[in-house]
C-alpha positions as CSV (number, residue, x, y, z in Angstrom):
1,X,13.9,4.6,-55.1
2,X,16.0,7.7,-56.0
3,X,15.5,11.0,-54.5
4,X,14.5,13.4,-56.9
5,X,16.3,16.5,-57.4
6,X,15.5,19.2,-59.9
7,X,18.0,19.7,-62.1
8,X,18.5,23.7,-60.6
9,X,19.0,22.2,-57.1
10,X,21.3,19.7,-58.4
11,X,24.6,21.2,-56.6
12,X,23.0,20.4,-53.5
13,X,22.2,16.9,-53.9
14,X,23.8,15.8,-50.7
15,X,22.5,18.3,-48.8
16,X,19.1,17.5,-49.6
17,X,19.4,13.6,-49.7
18,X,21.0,13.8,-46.1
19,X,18.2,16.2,-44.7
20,X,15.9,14.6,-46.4
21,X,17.3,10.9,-44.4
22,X,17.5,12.5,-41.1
23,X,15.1,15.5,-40.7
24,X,11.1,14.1,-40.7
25,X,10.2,18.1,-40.9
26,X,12.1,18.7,-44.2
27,X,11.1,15.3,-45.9
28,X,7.5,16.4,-45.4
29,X,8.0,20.1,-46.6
30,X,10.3,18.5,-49.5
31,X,7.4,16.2,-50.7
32,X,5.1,18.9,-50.4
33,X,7.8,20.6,-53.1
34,X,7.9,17.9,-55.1
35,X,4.1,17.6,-55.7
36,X,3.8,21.5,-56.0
37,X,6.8,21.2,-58.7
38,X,4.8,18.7,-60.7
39,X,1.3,20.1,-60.3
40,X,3.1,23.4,-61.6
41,X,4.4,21.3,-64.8
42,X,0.9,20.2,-65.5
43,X,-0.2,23.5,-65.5
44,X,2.5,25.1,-67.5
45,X,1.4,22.5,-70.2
46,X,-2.4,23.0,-69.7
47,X,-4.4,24.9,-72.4
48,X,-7.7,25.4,-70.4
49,X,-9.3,29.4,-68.7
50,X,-8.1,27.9,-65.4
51,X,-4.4,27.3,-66.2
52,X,-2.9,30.4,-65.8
53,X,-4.4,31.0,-62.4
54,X,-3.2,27.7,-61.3
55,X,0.1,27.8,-63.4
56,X,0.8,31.2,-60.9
57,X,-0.3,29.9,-57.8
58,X,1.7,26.8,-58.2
59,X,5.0,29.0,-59.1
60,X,3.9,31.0,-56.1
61,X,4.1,28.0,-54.0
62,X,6.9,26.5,-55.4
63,X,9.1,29.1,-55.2
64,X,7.7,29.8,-50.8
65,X,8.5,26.1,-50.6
66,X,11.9,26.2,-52.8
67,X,13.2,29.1,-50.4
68,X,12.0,27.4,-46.9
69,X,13.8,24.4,-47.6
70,X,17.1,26.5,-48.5
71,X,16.8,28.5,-45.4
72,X,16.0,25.3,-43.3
73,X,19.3,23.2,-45.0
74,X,21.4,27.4,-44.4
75,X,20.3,26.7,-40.7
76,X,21.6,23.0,-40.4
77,X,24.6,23.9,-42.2
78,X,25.0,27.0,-39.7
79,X,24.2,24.7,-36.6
80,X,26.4,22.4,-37.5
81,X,29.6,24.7,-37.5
């Protein structure tokens, strides 16, 4: 099964798959991403009184979870020079 990679993170495709191989801390925080990213979708497309709370907090949580994982593959990048 393929990795999947939003299409905005898609320069750093090797980046993530290789972290994501080797580093059991940014696989789970990755997933975590990944589910946030999808709940976000449903949201986004929801017409219910909840969904724009829930629409928010998921972009909220994305976006904390999009910027840890950045800062976490910065470090490994740093580390490794």
């Amino acid at each position: 099964m393929a990795l999947t990679i939003p299409d905005h993170l898609s320069a750093i495709r090797s980046y993530i798959e290789k972290r994501y191989k080797t580093d059991e801390n940014f696989r789970d925080i990755y997933n975590d991403y990944l589910t946030y990213l999808d709940a976000y979708r449903f949201w986004s497309h929801n017409s219910t009184d909840v969904a724009p709370v829930r629409h928010k907090e998921y972009d909220e949580l994305v976006s904390e979870l999009e910027i840890e994982l950045i800062q976490m593959l910065k470090k490994g990048a740093d580390e490794a020079s």
